[in-house]
C-alpha positions in Angstrom: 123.2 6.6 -108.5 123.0 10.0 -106.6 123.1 13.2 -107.4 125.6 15.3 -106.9 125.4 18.9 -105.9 121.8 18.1 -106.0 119.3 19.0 -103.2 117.1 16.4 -102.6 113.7 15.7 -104.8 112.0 15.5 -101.1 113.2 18.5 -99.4 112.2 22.1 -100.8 116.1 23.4 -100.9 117.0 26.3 -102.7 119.7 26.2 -105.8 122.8 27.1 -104.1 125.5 29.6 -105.8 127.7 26.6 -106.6 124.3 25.1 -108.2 123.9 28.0 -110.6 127.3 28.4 -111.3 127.1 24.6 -112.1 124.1 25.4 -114.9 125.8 28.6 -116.2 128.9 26.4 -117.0 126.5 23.5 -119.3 125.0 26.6 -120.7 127.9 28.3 -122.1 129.1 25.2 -122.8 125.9 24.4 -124.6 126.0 27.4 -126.7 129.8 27.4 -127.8 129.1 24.3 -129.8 125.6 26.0 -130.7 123.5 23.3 -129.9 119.9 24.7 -128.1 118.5 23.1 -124.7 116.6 20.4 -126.9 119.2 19.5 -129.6 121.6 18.8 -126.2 118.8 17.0 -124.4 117.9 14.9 -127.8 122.0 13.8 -127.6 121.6 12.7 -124.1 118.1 10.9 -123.6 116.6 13.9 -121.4 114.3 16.4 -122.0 114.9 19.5 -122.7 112.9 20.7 -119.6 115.6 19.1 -117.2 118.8 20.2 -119.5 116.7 23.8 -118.4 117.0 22.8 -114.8 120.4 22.0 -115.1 121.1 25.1 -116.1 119.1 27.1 -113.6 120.8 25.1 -111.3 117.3 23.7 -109.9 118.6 19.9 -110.7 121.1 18.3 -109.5 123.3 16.1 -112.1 123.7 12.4 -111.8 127.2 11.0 -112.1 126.0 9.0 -115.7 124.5 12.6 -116.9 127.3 14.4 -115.9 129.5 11.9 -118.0 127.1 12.1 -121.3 127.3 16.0 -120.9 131.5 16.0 -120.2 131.3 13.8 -123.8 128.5 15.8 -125.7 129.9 19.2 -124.4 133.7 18.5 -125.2 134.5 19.5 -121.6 136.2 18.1 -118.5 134.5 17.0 -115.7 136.1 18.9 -113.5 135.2 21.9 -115.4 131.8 21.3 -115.6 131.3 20.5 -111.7 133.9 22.7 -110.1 134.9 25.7 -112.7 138.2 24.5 -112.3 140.5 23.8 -115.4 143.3 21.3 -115.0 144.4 21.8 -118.2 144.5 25.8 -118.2 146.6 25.5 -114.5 149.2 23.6 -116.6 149.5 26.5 -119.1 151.7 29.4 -118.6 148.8 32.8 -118.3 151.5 35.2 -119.5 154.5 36.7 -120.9 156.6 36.2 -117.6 154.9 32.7 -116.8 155.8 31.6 -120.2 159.8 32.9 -119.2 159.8 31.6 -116.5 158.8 27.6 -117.6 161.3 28.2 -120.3 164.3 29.4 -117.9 163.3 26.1 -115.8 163.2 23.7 -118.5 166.9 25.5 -119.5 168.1 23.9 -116.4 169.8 20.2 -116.6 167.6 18.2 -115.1 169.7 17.2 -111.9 170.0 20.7 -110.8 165.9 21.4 -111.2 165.1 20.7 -107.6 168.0 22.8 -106.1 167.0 25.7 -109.1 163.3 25.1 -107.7 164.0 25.6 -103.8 165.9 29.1 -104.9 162.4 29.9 -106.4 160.5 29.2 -103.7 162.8 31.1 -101.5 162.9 33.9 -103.3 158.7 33.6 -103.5 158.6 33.6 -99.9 160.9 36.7 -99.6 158.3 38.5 -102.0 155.6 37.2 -100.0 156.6 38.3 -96.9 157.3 42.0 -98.1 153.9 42.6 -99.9 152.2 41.6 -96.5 
């Protein structure tokens, strides 16, 4: 398997930004369940010397690694590659977030889609007024 986000074990690359935000993500993930680099590295067959890479983002992740940590770490994996949250995109962020999924969901059903292209219109409006 290859690694991903992983400069190559030949070539003298540098961690990229993406790398070490990569390693801060297992490490905070690491410590919210309180487990240190070697309990972690004990759970998935490494040592604790590469978990450390990992988090320095010196070492790349393979694809079966970056599955055992997902499990271990009670994470998703696109969480722990990207930063990204599928899960908190689904979630209203706020008060008026939170209205507006509940004014939606008052809709009937067979008028959603024309109640949806009146929001997007009226988001374009206020797009085009704060530029």
């Amino acid at each position: 398997m290859s690694a991903m986000n992983t400069p190559s074990s030949n070539a003298k690359s540098k961690a990229t930004e993406a790398d070490r935000e990569r390693g801060r993500r297992i490490a905070k993930a690491r410590t919210k369940i309180e487990l240190t680099q070697a309990e972690l590295a004990d759970k998935i067959g490494v040592s604790a010397g590469l978990v450390g890479q990992w988090e320095t983002g010196s070492t790349g992740l393979t694809p079966k690694k970056a599955a055992l940590l997902e499990r271990v770490l009670k994470v998703s994996m696109t969480w722990l590659l990207t930063g990204n949250d599928p899960d908190q995109t689904r979630r209203a962020q706020t008060e008026t977030e939170l209205e507006q999924l509940a004014l939606i969901r008052s809709v009937p059903i067979e008028n959603q889609e024309k109640f949806l292209e009146i929001v997007r219109s009226a988001a374009k409006a206020f797009s085009k007024k704060e530029t």
